[in-house]
C-alpha positions as a Markdown table, in Angstrom:
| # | Residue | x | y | z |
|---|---|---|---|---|
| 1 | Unk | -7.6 | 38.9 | 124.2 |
| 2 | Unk | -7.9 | 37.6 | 120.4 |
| 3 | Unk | -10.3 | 40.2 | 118.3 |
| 4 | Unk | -11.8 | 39.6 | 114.9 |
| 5 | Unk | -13.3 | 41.5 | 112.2 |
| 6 | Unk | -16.3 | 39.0 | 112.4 |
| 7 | Unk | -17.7 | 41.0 | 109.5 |
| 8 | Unk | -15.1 | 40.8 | 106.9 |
| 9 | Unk | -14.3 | 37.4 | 107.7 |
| 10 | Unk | -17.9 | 36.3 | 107.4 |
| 11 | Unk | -18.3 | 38.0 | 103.9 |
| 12 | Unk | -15.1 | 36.0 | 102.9 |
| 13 | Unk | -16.9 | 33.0 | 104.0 |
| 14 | Unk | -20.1 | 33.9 | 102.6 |
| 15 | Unk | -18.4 | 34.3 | 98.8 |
| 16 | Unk | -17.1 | 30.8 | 99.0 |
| 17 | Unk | -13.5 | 32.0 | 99.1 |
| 18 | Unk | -11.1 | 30.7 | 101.4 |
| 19 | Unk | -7.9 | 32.7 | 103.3 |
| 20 | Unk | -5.8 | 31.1 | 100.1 |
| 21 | Unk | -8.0 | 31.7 | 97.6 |
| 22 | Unk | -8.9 | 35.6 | 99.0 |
| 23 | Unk | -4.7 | 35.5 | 99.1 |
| 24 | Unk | -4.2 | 34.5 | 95.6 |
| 25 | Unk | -7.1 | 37.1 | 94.0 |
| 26 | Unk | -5.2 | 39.7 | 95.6 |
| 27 | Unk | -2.0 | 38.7 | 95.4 |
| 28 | Unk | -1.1 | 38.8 | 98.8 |
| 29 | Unk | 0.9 | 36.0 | 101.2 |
| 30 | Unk | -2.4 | 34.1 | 102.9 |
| 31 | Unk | -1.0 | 35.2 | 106.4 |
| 32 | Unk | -2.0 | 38.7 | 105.1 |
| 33 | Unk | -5.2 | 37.8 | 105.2 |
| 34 | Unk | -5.0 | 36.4 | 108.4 |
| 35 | Unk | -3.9 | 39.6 | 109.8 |
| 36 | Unk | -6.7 | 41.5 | 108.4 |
| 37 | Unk | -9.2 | 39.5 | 109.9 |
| 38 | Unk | -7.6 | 39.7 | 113.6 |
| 39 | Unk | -7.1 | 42.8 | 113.4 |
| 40 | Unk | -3.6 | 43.2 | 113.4 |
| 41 | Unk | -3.4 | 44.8 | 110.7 |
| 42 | Unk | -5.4 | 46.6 | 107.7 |
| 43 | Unk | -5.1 | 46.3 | 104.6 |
| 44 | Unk | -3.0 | 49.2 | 102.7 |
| 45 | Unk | -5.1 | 51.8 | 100.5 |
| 46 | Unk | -4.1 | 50.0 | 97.1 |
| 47 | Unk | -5.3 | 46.5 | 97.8 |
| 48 | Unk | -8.6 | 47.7 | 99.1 |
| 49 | Unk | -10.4 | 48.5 | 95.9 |
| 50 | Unk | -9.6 | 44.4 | 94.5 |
| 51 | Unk | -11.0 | 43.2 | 97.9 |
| 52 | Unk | -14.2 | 44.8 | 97.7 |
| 53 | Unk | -14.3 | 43.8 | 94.1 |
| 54 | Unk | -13.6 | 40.0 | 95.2 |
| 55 | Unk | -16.3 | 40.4 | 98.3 |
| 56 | Unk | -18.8 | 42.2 | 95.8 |
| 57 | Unk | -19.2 | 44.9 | 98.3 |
| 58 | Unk | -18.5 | 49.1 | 98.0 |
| 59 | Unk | -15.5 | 50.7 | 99.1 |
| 60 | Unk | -17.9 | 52.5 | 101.9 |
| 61 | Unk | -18.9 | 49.1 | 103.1 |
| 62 | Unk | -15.2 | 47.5 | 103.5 |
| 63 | Unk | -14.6 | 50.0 | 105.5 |
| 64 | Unk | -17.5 | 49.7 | 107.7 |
| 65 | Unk | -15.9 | 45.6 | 108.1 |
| 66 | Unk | -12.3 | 46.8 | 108.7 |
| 67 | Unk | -13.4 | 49.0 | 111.4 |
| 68 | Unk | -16.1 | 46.6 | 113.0 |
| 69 | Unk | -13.7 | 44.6 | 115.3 |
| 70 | Unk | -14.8 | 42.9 | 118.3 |
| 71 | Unk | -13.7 | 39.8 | 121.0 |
| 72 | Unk | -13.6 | 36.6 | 119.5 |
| 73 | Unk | -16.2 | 34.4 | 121.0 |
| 74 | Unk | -17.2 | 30.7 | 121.1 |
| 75 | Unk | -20.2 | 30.2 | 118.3 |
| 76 | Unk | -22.7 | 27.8 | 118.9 |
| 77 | Unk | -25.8 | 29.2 | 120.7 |
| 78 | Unk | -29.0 | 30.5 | 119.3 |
| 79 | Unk | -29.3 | 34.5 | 120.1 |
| 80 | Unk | -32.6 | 34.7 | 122.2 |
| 81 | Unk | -32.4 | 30.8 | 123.7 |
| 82 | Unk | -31.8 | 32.4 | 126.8 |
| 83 | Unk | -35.0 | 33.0 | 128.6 |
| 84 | Unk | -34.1 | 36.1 | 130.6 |
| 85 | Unk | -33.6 | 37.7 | 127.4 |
| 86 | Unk | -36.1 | 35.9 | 124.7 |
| 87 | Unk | -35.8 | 39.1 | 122.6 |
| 88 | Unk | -32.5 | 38.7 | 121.7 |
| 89 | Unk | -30.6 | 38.9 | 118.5 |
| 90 | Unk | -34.3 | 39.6 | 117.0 |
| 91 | Unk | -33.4 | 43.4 | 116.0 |
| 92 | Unk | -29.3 | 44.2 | 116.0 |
| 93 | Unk | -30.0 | 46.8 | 118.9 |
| 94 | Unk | -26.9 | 49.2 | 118.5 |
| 95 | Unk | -28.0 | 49.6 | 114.8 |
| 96 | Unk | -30.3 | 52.3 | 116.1 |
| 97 | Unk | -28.7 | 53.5 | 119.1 |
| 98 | Unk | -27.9 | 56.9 | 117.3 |
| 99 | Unk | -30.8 | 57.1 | 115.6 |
| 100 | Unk | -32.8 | 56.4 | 118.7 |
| 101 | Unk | -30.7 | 59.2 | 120.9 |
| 102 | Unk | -31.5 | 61.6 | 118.7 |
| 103 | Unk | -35.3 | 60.8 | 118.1 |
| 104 | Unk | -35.6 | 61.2 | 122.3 |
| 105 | Unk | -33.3 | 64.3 | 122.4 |
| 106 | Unk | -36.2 | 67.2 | 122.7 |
| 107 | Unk | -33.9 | 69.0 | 124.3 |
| 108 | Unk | -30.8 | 69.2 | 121.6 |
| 109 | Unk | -27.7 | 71.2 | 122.1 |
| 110 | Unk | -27.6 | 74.0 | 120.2 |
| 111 | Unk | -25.3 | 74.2 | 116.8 |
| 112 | Unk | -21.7 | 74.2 | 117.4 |
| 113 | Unk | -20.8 | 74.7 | 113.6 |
| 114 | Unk | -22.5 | 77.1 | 111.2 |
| 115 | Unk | -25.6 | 75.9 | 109.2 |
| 116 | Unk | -25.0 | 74.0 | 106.7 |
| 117 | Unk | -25.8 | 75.2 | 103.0 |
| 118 | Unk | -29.7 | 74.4 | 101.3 |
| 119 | Unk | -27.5 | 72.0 | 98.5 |
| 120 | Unk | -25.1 | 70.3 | 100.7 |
| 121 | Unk | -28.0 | 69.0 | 103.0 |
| 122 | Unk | -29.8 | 67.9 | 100.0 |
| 123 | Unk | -26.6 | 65.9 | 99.1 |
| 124 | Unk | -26.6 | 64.9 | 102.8 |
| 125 | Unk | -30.2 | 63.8 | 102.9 |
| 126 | Unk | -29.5 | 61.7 | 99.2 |
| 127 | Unk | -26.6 | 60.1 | 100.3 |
| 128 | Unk | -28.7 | 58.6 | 103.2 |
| 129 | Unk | -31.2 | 57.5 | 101.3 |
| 130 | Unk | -29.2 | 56.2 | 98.9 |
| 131 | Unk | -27.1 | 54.0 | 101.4 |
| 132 | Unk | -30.4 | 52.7 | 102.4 |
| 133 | Unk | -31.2 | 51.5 | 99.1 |
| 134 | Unk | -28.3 | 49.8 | 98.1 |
| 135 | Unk | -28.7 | 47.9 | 102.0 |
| 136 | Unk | -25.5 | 49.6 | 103.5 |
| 137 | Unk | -27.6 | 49.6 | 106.5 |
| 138 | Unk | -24.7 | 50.1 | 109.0 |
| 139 | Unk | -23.2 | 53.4 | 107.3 |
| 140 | Unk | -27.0 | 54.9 | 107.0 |
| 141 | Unk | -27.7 | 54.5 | 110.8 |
| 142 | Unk | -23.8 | 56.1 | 111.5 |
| 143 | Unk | -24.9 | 59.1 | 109.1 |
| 144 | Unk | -28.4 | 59.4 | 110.2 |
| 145 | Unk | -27.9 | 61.6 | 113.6 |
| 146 | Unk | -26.1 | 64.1 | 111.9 |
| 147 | Unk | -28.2 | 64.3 | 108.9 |
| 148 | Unk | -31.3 | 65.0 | 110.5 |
| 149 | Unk | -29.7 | 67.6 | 112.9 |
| 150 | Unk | -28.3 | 69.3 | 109.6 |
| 151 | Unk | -31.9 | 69.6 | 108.3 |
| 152 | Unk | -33.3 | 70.4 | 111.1 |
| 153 | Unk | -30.9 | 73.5 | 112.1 |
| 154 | Unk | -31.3 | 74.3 | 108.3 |
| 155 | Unk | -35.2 | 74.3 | 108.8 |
| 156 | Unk | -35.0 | 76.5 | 111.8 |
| 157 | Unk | -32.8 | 79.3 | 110.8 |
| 158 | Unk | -33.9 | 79.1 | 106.7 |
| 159 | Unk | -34.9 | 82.0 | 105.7 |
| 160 | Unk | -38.2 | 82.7 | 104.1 |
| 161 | Unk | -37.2 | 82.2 | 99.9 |
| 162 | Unk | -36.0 | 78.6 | 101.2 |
| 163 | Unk | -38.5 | 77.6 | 104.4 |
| 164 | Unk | -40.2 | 75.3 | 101.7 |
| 165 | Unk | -37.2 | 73.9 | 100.5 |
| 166 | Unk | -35.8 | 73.3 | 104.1 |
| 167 | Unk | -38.6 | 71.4 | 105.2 |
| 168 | Unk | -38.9 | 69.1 | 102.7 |
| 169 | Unk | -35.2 | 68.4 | 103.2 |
| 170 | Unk | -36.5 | 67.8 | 106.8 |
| 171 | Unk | -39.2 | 65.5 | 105.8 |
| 172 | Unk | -37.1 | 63.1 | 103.5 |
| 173 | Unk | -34.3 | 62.4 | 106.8 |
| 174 | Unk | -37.0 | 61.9 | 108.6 |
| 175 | Unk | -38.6 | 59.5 | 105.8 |
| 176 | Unk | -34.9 | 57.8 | 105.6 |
| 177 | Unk | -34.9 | 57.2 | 109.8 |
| 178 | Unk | -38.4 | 55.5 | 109.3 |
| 179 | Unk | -37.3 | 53.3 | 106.6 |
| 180 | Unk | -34.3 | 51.9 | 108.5 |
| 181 | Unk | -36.2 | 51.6 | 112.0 |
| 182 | Unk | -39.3 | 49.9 | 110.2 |
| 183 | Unk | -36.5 | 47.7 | 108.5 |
| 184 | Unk | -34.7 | 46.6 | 112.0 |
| 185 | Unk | -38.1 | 45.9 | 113.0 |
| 186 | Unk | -38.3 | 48.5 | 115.4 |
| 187 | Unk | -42.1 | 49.9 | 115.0 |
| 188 | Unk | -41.9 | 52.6 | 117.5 |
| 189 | Unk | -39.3 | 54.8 | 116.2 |
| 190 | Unk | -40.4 | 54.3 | 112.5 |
| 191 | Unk | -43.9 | 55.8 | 113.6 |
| 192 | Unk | -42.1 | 58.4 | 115.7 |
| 193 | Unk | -39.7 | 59.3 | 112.9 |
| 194 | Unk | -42.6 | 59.5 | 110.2 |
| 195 | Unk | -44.7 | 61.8 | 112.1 |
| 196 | Unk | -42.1 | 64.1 | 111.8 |
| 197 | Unk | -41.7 | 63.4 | 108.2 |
| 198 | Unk | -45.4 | 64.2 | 108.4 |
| 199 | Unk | -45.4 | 67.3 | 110.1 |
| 200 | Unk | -42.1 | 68.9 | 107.8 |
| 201 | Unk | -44.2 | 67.7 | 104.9 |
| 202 | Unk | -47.5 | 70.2 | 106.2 |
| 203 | Unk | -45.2 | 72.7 | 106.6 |
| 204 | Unk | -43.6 | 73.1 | 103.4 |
| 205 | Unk | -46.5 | 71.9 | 102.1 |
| 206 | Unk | -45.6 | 68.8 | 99.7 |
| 207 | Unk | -48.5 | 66.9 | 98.9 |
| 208 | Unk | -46.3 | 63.8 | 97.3 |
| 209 | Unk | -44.1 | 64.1 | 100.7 |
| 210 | Unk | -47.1 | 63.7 | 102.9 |
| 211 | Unk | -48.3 | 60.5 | 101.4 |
| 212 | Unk | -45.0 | 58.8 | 101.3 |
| 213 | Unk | -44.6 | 59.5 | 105.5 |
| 214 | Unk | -48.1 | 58.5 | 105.4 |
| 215 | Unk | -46.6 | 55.1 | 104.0 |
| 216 | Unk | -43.8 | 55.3 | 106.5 |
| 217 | Unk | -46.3 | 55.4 | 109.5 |
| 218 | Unk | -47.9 | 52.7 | 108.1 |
| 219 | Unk | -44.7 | 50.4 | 107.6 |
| 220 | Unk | -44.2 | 51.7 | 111.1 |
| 221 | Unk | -47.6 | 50.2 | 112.6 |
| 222 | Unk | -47.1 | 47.1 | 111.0 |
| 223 | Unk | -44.1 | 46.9 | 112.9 |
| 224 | Unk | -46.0 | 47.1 | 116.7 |
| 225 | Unk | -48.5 | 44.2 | 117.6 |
| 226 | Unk | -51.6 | 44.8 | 117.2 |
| 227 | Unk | -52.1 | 47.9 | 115.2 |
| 228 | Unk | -53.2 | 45.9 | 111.8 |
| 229 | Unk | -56.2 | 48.0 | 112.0 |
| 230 | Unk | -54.5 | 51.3 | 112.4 |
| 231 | Unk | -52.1 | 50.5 | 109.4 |
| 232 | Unk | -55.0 | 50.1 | 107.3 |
| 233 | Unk | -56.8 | 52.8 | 108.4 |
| 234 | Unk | -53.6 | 54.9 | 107.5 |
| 235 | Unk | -53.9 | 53.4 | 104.1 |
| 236 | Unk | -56.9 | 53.6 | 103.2 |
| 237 | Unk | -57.4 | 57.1 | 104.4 |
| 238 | Unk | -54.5 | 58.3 | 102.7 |
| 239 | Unk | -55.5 | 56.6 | 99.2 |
| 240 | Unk | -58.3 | 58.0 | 99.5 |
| 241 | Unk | -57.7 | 61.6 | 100.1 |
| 242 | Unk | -55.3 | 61.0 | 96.9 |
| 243 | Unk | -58.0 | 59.8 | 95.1 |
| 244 | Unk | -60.2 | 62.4 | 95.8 |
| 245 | Unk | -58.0 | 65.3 | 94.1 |
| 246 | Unk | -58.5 | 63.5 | 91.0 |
| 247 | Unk | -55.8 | 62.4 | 88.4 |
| 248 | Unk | -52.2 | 63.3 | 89.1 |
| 249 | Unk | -49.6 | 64.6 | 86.3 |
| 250 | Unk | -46.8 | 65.2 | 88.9 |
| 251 | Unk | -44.4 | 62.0 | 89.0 |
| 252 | Unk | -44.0 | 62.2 | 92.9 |
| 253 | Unk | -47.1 | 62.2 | 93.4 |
| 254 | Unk | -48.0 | 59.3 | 91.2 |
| 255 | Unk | -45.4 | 57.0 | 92.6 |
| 256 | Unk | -46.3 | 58.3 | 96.5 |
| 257 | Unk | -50.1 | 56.9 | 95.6 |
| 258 | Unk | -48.3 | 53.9 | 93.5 |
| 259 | Unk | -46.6 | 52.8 | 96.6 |
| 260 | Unk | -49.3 | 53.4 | 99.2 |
| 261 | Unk | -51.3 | 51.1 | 97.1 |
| 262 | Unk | -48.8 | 48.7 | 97.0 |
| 263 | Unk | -48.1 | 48.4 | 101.0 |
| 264 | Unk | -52.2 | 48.0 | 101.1 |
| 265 | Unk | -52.7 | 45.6 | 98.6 |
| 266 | Unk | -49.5 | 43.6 | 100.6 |
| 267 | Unk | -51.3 | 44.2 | 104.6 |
| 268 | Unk | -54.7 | 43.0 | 102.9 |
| 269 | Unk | -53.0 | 39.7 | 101.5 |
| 270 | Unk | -51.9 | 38.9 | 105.1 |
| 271 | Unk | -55.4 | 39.8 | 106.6 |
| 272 | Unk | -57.2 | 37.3 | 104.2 |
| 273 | Unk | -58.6 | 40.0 | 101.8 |
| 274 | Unk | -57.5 | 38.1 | 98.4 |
| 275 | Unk | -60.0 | 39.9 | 96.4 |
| 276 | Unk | -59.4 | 43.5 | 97.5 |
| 277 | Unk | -55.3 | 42.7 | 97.4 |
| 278 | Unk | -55.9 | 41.9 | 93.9 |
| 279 | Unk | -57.7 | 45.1 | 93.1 |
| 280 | Unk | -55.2 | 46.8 | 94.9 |
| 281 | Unk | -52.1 | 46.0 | 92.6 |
| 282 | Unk | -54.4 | 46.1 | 89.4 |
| 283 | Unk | -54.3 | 50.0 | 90.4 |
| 284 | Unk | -50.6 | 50.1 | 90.8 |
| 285 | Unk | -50.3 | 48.5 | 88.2 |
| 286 | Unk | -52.2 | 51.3 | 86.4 |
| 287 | Unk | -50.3 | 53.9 | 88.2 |
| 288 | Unk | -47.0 | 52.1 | 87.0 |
| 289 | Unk | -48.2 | 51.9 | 83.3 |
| 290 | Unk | -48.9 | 56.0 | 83.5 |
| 291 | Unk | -45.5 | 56.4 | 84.9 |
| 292 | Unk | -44.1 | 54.7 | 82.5 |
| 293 | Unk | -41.1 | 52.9 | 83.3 |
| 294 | Unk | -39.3 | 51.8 | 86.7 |
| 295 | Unk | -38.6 | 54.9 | 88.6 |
| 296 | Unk | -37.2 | 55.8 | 91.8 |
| 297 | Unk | -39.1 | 59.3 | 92.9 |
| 298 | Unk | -38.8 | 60.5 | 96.4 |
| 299 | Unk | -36.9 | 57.2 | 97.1 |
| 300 | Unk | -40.1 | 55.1 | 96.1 |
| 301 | Unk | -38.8 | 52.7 | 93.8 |
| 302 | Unk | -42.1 | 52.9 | 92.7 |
| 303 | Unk | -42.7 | 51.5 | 89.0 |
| 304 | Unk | -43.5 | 48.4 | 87.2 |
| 305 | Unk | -41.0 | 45.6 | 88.3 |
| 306 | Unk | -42.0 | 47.3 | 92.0 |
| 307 | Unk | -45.1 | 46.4 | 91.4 |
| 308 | Unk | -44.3 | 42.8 | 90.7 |
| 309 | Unk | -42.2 | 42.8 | 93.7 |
| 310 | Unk | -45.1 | 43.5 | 95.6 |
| 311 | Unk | -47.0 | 40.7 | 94.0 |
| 312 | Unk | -44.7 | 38.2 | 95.4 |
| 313 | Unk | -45.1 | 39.5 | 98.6 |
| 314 | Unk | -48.7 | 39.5 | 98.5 |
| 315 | Unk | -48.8 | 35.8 | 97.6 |
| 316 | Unk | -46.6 | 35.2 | 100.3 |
| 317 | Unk | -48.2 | 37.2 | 102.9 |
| 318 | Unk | -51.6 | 35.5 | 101.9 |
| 319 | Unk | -50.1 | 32.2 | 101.8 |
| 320 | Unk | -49.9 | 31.2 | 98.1 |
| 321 | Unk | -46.2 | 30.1 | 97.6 |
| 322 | Unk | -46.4 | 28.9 | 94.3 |
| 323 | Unk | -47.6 | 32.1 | 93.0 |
| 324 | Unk | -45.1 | 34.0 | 94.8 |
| 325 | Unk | -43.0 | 31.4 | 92.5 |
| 326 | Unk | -44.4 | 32.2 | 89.3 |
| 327 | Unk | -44.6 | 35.5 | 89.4 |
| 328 | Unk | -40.9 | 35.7 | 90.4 |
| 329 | Unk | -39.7 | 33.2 | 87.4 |
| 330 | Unk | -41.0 | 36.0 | 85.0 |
| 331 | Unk | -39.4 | 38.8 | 87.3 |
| 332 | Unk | -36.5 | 40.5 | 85.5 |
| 333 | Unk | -34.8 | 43.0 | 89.0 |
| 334 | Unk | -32.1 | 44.0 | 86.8 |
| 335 | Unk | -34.7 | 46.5 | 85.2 |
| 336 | Unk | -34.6 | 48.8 | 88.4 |
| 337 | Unk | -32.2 | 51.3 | 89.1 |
| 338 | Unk | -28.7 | 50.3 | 90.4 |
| 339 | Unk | -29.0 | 51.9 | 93.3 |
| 340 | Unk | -31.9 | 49.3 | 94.3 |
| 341 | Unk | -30.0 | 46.6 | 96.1 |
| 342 | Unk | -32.2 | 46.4 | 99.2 |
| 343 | Unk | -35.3 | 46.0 | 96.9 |
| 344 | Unk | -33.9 | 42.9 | 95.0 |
| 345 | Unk | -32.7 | 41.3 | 97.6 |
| 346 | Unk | -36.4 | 41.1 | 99.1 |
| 347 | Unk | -37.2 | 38.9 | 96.4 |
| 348 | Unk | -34.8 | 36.3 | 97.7 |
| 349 | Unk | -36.1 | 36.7 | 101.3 |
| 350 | Unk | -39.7 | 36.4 | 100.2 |
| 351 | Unk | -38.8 | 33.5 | 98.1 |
| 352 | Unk | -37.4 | 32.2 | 101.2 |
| 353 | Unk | -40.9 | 32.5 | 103.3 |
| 354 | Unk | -42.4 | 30.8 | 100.2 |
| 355 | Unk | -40.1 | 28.4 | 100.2 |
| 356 | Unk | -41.0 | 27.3 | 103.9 |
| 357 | Unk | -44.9 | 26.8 | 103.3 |
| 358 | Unk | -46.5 | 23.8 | 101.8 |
| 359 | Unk | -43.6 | 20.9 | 101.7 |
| 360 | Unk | -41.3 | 23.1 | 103.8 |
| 361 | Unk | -38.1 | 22.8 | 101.3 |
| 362 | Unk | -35.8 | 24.2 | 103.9 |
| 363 | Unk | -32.8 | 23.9 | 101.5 |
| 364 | Unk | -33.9 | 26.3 | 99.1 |
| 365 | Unk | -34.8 | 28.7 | 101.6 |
| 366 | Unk | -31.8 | 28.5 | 102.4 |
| 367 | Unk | -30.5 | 28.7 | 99.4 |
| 368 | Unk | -32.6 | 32.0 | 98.8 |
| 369 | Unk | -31.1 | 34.2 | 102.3 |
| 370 | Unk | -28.1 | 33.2 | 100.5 |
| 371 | Unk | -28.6 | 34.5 | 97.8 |
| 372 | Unk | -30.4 | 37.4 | 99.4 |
| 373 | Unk | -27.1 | 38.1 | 101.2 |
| 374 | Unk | -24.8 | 37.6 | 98.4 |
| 375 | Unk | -26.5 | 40.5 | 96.4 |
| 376 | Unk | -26.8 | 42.4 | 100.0 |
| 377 | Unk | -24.2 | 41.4 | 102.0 |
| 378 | Unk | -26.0 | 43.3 | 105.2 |
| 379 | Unk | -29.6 | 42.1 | 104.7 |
| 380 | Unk | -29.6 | 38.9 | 106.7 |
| 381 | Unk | -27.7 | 41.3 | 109.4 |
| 382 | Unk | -30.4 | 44.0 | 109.6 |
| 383 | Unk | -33.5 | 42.9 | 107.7 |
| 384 | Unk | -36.2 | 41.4 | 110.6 |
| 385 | Unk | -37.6 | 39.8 | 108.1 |
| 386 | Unk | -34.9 | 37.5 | 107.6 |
| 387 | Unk | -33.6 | 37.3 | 110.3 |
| 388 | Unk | -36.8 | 36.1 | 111.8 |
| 389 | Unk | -36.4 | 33.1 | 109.0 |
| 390 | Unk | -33.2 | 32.0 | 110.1 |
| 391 | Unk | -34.5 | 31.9 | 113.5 |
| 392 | Unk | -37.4 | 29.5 | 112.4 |
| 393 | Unk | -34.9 | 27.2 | 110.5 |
| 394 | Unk | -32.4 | 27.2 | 113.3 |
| 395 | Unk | -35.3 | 25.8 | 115.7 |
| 396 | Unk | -36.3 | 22.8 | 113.0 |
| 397 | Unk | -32.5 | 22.7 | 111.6 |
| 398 | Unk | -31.2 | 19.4 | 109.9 |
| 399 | Unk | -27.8 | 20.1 | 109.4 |
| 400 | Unk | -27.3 | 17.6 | 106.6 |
| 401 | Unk | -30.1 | 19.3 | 104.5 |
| 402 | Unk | -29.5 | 22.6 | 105.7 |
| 403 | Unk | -25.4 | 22.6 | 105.2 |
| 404 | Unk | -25.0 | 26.7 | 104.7 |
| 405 | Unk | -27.6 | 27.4 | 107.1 |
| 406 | Unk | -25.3 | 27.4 | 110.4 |
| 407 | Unk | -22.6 | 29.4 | 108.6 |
| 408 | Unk | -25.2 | 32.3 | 107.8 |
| 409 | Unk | -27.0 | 32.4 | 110.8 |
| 410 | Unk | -23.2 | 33.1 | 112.3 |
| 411 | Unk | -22.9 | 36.0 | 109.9 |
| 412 | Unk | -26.2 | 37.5 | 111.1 |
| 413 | Unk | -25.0 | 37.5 | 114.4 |
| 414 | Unk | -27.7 | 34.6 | 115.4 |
| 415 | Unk | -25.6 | 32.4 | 116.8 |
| 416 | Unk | -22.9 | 33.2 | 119.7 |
């Protein structure tokens, strides 16, 4: 039985390098190479720091390659062309598998290892977030179980000088699950997950942490057919119970109302409502100005270059791709924090979309998930969003016009 570490072999591919030229960076005989990549063997600790600089990936997401090895198969067929299954390959389904135990376990064991200390979940509950952002989706959905059942023991068992502090711990893993379910595409457990973000938020009785599950539902509903209407009821309720309590001084809570606006002005775009999306970001924009410079509160992103992020996806959503195009030209990413991978590789995925209205240049959208995967090599793996493209330009594929397009689709797991 031949395996493969599809993963790391795709990544290769992706970076334009072949076994030889991966060989000669490193220094290594090319049938070393070879090895890794069947499995045979793995690399040794001293050569893996030069590959993930020559696959522009982290150490923490080589190793998430090198120990992803599967069956080689025969490539060739569309995931989802098979009409038992017309689902398929949509969302990568064991992504979530954890995730999804946990979210359905009411009933969990009780702990088997003393509670963990108020600072290291903290670190816990960062870390998470911050493999979120920087679109190491795979090593956030393997951390995510045991994160959120180290908050939650810590919020049941805190005692009283840190309840507060426990819950909100509770409420951001909770916030962190939504983000990668709604990501994946999977609607239900995003709105599952942010209730209970809601709820831990009440309880320790963060305003700016209520508003950004708030957000999370509402990413959530987008996700399930049909509940447009919900998701901007969510919105709009939430905007304005923040607008009600009048100007805000605390940072969290102006980039929580910053972003809510942001996700309303984008859902009104793709309802037809030009005029209110526009008024939308204007106030962003004005929240973003107050704040003052590109910030990253409670995992927000939230700041000016977000906001212009945002206005390329409104264009798109509403149908205007070359405005989506002009405001990107004049977008400069590298003005948000490092840590923001996942957030500047949506421009390349929008640009995509926009690239498939109006004369349909399938090339350059093409051209843009490559790009969107070279600066996150997981986002055409995880992101529904683009994986939904590749779909739609596997069904209308010319293969002399779209040369890279096959090649990707295989590293997204699209094709089998």
């Amino acid at each position: 039985m031949a395996l493969k570490r599809h993963r790391l072999c795709h990544r290769r591919k992706a970076m334009g390098l072949s076994q030889e030229r991966l060989a000669g960076i490193l220094g290594v005989e090319r049938s070393a190479v070879v090895r890794w990549e069947s499995a045979e063997t793995d690399p040794q600790p001293w050569h893996r720091s030069r590959i993930a600089d020559a696959l522009r990936v982290t150490l923490e997401q080589l190793d998430e390659m090198l120990v992803d090895v599967s069956v080689a198969t025969r490539r060739g067929r569309i995931m989802g062309e098979d009409t038992r299954d017309p689902a398929a390959g949509v969302v990568p389904s064991d992504l979530l598998a954890g995730l999804r135990t946990f979210l359905t376990s009411y009933l969990p064991d009780r702990p088997s290892e003393p509670i963990r200390p108020l600072v290291d979940v903290r670190r816990s509950v960062g870390r998470v977030h911050n493999l979120y952002q920087r679109a190491s989706y795979s090593s956030a959905a393997r951390l995510l179980p045991s994160v959120l059942a180290q908050a939650t023991d810590l919020a049941t068992n805190a005692p009283g000088a840190h309840r507060d502090r426990a819950f909100q711990l509770l409420s951001a893993a909770y916030i962190a699950a939504s983000k990668l379910a709604a990501k994946v595409g999977d609607g239900e457990s995003a709105l599952m997950a942010a209730d209970r973000a809601s709820t831990a938020a009440g309880l320790a009785g963060n305003r700016a942490l209520l508003a950004v599950a708030a957000y999370q539902a509402a990413c959530g509903l987008l996700r399930i057919p049909g509940r447009t209407d919900q998701t901007v009821e969510v919105l709009a309720s939430s905007i304005d119970r923040l607008s009600s309590e009048g100007p805000a001084t605390d940072p969290d809570l102006i980039s929580a109302h910053g972003a809510l606006l942001l996700l309303a002005a984008v859902v009104a775009a793709g309802t037809g409502e030009q005029k209110t999306a526009a008024r939308l970001l204007s106030q962003a924009e004005g929240f973003a100005a107050e704040l003052g410079s590109d910030r990253n509160r409670l995992w927000t992103a939230f700041g000016p270059t977000n906001v212009a992020i945002h206005t390329v996806s409104a264009a798109v959503r509403a149908g205007n791709p070359d405005q989506a195009v002009d405001v990107a030209l004049r977008l400069d990413t590298s003005r948000l924090p490092a840590v923001l991978v996942g957030r500047r590789a949506q421009v390349h995925v929008d640009l995509a979309a926009a690239s498939l209205m109006g004369a349909a240049d399938r090339s350059a959208a093409v051209l843009h998930l490559l790009e969107a995967e070279r600066t996150a090599p997981e986002v055409v793996q995880a992101n529904i969003q683009a994986r939904e493209l590749l779909r739609d330009l596997l069904s209308k594929e010319r293969r002399v016009a779209t040369p890279g397009l096959r090649p990707l689709a295989e590293r997204a797991g699209l094709l089998v």
